[in-house]
N, C-alpha and C positions, 0 to 999 in steps of 0.2 A: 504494500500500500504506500509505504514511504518514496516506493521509486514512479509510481503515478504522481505523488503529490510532487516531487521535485521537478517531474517533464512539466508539468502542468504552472508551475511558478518560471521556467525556463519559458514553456513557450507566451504566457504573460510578458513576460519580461524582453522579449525577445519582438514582441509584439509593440508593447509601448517605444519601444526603440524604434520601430519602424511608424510610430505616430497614431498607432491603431488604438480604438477602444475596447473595453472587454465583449460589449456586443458584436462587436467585430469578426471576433473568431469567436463567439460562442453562438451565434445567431441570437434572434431573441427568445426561443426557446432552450432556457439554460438550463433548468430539469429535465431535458430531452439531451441537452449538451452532456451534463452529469453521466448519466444514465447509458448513454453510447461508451463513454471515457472507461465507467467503471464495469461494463458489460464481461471482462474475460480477466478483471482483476479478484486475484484471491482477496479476502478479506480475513482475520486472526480469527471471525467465527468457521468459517468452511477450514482451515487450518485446525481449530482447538473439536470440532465435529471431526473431522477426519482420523485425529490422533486417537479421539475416544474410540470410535469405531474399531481401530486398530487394536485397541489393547482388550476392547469388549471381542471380538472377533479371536482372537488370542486367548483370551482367558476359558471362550467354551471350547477351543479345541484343545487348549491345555485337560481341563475338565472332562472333555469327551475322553481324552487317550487315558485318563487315568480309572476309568471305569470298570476298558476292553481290558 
């Protein structure tokens, strides 16, 4: 997430350089802007869900072998 928000202050930054407004490059739908930007970005929830998964996932097969 840290490396969307730094392109995203980049291309801000990069933008007012060239004299541009934020509407500019975001169109003026900016919750639409958002929402494209963050579309294939992990977030720490799909990261902290995934590791659960893993250790839940883990523990019934731990579980399971110890029955057979």
């Amino acid at each position: 997430m840290m490396e969307v928000q730094c392109d995203l202050i980049d291309l801000f930054e990069e933008s007012a350089a060239d004299g541009k407004n934020v509407l500019e490059i975001t169109g003026k739908d900016v919750a639409g802007f958002v929402d494209e930007l963050l579309k294939n970005t992990r977030t720490y929830t799909q990261d902290w869900r995934n590791k659960l998964n893993k250790k839940i996932n883990k523990k019934l097969r731990d579980d399971k072998s110890e029955k057979c």
